[in-house]
TIVOPA-181287 format. One record per atom (N, C-alpha, C): x negated, y, z; residue number from 1; atom name. Coordinates in nm, 3 decimals, always signed. Example, Ala and Ser with C-alpha at 12.3 -4.5 7.8 and 13.67 -1.06 7.14 Angstrom:
BEGIN
NODE       u       v       w  nr atom
NODE  -1.319  -0.569  +0.780   1    N
NODE  -1.230  -0.450  +0.780   1   CA
NODE  -1.320  -0.330  +0.780   1    C
NODE  -1.285  -0.225  +0.708   2    N
NODE  -1.367  -0.106  +0.714   2   CA
NODE  -1.290  +0.003  +0.787   2    C
//
This chain:
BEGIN
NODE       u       v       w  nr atom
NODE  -0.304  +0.828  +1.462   1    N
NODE  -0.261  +0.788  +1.330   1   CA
NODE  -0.374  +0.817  +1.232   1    C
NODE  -0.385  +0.739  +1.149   2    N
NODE  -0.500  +0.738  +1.032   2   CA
NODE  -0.485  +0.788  +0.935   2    C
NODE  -0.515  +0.881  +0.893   3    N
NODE  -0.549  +1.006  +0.771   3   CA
NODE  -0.513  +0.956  +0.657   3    C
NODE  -0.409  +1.027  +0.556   4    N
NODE  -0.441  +0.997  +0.413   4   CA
NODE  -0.475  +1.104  +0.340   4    C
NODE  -0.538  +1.097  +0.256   5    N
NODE  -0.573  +1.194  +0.154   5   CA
NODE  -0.497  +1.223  +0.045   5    C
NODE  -0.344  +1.293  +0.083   6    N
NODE  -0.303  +1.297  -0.055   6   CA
NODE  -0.227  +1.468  -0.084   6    C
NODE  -0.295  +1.538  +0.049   7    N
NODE  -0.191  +1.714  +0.082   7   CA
NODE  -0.304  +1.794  -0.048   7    C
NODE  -0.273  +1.879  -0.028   8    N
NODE  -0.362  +1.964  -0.110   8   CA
NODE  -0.379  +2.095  -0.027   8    C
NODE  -0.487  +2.172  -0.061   9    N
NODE  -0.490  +2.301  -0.016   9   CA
NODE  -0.397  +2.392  -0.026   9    C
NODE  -0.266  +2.478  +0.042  10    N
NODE  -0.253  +2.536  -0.008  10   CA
NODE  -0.223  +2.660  +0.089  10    C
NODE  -0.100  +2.753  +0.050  11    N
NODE  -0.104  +2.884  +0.202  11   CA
NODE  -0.046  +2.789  +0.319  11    C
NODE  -0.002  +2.698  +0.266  12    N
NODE  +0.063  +2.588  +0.401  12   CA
NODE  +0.038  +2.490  +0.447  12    C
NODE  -0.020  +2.421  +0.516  13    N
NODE  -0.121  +2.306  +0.567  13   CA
NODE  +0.035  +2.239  +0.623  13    C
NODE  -0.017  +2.096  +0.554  14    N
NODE  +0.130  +1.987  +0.638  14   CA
NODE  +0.052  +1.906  +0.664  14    C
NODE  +0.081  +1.871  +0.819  15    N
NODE  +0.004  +1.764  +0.852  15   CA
NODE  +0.057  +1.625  +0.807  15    C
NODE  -0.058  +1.513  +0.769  16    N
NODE  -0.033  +1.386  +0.743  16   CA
NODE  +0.157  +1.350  +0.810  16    C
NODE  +0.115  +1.334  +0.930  17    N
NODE  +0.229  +1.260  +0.969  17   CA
NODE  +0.379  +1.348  +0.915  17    C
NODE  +0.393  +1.485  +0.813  18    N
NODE  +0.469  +1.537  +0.822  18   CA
NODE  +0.527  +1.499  +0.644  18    C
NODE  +0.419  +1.477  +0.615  19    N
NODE  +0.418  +1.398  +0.464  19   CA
NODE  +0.462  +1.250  +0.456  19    C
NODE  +0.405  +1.179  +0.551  20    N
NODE  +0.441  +1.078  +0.601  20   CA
NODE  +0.644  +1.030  +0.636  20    C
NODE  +0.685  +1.149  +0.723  21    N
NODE  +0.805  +1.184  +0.793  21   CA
NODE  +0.881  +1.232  +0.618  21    C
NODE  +0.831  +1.261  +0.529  22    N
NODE  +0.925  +1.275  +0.418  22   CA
NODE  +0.897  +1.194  +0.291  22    C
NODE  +0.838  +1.079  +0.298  23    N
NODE  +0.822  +0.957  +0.219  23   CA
NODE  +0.918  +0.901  +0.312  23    C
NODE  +0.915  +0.843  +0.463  24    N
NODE  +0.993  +0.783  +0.581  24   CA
NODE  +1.201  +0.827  +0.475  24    C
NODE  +1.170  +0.948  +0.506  25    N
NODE  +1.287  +1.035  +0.467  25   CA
NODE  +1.344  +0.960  +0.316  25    C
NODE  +1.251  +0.951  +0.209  26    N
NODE  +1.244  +0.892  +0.100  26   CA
NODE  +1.277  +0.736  +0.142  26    C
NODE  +1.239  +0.671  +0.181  27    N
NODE  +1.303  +0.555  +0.176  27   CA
NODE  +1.381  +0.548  +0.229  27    C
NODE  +1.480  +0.628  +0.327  28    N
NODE  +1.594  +0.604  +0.341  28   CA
NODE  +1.675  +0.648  +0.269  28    C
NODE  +1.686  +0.693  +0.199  29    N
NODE  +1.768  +0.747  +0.084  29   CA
NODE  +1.796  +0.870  +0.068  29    C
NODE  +1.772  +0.956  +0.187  30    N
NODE  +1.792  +1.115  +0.150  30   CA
NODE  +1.732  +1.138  +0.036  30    C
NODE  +1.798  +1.257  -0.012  31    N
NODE  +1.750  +1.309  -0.106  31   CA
NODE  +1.670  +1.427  -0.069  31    C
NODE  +1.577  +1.473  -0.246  32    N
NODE  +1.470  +1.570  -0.175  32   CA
NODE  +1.552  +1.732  -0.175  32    C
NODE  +1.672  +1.774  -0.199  33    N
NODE  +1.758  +1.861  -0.101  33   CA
NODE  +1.758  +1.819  +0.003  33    C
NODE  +1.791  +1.698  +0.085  34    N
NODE  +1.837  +1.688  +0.187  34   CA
NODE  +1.703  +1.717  +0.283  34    C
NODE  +1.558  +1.663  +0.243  35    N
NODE  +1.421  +1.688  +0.305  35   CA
NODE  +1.431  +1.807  +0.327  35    C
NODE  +1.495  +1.923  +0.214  36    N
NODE  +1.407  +2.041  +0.208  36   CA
NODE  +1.511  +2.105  +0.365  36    C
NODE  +1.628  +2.016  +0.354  37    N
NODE  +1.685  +2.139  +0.473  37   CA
NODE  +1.618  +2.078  +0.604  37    C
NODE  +1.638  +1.942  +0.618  38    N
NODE  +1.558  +1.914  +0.721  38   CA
NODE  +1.419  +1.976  +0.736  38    C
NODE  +1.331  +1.944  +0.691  39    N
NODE  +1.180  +1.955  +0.714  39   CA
NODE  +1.126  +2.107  +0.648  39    C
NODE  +1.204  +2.207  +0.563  40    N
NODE  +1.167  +2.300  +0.521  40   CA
NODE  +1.034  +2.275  +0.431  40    C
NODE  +1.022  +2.169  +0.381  41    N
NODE  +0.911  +2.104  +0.261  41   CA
NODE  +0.984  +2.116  +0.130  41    C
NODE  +0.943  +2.224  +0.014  42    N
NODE  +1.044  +2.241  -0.112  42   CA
NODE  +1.033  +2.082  -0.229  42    C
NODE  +1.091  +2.114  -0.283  43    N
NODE  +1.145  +1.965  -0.362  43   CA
NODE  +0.994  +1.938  -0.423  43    C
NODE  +0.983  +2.044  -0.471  44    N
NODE  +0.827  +2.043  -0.564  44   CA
NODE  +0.714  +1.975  -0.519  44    C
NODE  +0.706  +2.026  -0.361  45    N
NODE  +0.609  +1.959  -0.254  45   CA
NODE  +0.610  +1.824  -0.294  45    C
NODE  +0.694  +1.770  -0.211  46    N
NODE  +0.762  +1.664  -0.216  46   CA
NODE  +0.687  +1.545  -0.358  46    C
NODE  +0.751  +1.605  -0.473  47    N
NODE  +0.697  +1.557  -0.616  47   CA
NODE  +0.565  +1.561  -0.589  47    C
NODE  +0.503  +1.649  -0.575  48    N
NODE  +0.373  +1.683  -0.599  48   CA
NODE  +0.278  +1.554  -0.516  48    C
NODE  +0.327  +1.559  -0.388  49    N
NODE  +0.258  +1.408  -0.294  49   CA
NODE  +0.340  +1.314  -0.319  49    C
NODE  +0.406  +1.277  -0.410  50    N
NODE  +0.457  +1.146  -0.485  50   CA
NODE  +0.343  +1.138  -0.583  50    C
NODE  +0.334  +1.226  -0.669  51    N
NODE  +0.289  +1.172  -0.764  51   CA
NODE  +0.092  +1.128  -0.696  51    C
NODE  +0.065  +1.165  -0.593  52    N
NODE  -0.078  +1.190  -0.562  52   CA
NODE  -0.042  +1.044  -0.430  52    C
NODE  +0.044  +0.998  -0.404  53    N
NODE  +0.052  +0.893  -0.378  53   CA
NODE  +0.069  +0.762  -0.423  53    C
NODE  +0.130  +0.770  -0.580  54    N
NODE  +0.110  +0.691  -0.650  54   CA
NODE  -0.011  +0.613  -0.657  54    C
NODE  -0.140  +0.655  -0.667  55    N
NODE  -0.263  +0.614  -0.601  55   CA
NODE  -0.298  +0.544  -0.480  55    C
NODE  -0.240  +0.550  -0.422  56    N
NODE  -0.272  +0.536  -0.262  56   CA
NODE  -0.137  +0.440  -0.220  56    C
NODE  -0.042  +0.344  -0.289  57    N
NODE  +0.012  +0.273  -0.240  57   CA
NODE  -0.001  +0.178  -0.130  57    C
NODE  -0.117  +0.145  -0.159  58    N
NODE  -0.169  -0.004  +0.034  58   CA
NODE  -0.126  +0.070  +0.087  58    C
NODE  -0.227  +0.185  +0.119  59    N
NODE  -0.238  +0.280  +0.224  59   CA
NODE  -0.148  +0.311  +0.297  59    C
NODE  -0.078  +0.372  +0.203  60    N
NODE  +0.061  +0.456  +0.259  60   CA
NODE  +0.166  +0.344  +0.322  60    C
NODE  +0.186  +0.234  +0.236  61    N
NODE  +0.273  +0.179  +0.293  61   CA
NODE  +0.248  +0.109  +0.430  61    C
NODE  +0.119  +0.062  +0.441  62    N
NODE  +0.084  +0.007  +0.585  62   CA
NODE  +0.090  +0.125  +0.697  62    C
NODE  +0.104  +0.283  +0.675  63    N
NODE  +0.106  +0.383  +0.730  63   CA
NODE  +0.251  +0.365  +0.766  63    C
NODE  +0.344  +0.350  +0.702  64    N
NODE  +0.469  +0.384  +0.710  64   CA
NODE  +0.536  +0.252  +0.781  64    C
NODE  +0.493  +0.184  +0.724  65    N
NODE  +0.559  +0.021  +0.849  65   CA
NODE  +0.536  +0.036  +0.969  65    C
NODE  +0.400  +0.110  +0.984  66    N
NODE  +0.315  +0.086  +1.147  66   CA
NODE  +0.405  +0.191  +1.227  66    C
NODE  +0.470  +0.308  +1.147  67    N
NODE  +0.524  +0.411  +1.196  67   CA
NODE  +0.677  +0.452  +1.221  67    C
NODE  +0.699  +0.383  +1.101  68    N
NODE  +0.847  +0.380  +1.069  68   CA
NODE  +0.948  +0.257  +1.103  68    C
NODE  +1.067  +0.227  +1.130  69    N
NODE  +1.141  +0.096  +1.128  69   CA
NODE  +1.201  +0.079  +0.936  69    C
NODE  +1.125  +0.093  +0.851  70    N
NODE  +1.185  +0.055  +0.717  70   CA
NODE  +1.159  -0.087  +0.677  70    C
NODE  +1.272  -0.125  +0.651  71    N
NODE  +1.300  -0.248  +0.588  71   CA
NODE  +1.205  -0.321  +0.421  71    C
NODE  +1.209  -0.392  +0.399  72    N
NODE  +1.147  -0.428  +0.254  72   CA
NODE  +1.253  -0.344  +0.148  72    C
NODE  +1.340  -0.334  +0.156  73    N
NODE  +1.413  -0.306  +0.059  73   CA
NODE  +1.411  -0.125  +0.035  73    C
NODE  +1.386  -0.089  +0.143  74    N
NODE  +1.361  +0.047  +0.186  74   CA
NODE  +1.224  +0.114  +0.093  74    C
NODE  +1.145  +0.035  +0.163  75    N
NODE  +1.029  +0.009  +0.113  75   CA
NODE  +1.005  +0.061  -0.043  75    C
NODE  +1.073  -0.046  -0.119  76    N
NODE  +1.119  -0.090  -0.258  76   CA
NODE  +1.150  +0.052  -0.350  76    C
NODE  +1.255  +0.085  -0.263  77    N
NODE  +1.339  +0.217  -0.285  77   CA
NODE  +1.224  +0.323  -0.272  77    C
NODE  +1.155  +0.348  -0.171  78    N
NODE  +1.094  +0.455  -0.201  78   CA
NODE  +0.980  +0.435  -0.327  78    C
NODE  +0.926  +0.348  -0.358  79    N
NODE  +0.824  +0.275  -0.446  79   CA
NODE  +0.901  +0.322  -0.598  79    C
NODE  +1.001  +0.256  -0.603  80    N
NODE  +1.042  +0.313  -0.716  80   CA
NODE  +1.062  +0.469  -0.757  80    C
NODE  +1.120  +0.558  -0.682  81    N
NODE  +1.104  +0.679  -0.700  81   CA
NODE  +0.972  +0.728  -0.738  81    C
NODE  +0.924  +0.688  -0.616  82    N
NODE  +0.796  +0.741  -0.643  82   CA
NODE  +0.736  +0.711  -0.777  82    C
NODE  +0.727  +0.560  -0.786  83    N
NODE  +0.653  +0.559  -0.985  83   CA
NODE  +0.742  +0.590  -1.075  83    C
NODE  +0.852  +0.655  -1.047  84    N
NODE  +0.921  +0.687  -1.144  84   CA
NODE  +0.913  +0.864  -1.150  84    C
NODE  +0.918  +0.932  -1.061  85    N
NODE  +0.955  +1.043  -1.034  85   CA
NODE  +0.778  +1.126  -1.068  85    C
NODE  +0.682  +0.996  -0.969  86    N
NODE  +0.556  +1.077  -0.995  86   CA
NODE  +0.493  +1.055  -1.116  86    C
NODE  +0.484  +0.989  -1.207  87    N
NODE  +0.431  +1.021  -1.343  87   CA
NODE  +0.568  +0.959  -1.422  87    C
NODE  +0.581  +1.062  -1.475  88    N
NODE  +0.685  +0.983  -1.599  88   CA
NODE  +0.638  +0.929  -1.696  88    C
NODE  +0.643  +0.823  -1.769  89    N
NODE  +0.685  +0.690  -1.835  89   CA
NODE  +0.564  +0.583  -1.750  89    C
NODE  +0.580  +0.590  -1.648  90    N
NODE  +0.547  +0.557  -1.508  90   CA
NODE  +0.424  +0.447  -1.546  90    C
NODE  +0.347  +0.443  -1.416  91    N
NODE  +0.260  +0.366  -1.449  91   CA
NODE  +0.298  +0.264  -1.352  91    C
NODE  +0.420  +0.261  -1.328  92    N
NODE  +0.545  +0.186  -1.206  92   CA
NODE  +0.547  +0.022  -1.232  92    C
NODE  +0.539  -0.054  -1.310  93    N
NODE  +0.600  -0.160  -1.262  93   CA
NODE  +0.434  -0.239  -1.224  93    C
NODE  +0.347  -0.191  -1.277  94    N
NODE  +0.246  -0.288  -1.262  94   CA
NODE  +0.179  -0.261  -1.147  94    C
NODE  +0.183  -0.131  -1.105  95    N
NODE  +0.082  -0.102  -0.923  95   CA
NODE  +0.222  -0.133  -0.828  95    C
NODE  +0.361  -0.152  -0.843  96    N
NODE  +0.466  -0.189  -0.712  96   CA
NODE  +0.409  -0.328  -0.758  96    C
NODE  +0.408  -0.405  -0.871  97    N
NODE  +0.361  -0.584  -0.882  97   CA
NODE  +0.216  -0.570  -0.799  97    C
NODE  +0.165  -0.508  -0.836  98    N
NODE  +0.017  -0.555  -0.715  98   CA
NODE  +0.043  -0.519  -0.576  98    C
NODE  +0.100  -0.418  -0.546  99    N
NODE  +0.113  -0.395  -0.396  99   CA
NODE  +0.240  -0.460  -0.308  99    C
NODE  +0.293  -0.524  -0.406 100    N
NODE  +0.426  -0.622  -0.341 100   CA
NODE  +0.392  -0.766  -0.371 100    C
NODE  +0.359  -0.793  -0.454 101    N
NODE  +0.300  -0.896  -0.520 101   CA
NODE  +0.392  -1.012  -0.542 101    C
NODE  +0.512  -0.918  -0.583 102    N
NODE  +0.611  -0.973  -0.647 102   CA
NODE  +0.642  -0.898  -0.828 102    C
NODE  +0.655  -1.007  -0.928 103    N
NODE  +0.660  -1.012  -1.040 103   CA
NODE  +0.807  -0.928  -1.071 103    C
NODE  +0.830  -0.766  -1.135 104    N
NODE  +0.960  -0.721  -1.164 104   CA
NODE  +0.976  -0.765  -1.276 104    C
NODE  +1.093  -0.807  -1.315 105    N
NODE  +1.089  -0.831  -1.444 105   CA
NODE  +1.251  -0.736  -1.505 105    C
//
């Protein structure tokens, strides 16, 4: 699997695919309680590589199709959180319009 750059240093090293496994988590609709009991990753985490993925949309999402069975709509769902959740008053509708390359209106 191919590397993204979006963990940070910290006392706890998560590997890609484990960041990966809770965006996956994110588009299915769990919530980030529900991550933290599964995966023991705190909510904050979580936020923190949303918002540092916001950047890195291609990327991630061709990561997560190749890996995951999520649907477009799935997809969608996690996209929105994410530009919503990772910078607030989001820089959301215009990087999901380039990386979907469908017009929200």
């Amino acid at each position: 699997m191919r590397s993204i750059n979006i963990g940070e240093r910290t006392s706890v090293t998560y590997a890609k695919e484990g960041i990966l496994e809770c965006f996956a988590m994110l588009a299915e609709g769990n919530s980030l309680a529900s991550i933290r009991r599964v995966t023991g990753v705190k909510e904050d985490t979580v936020l923190a590589w949303s918002r540092k993925a916001a950047n890195h949309i291609e990327e991630i999402e061709e990561l997560l199709l190749a890996n995951y069975q999520l649907s477009c709509v799935q997809m969608n769902a996690l996209w929105t959180f994410i530009l919503h959740k990772g910078e607030k008053g989001g820089i959301g509708e215009r990087r999901r319009e380039e990386a979907s390359g469908v017009v929200v209106q």
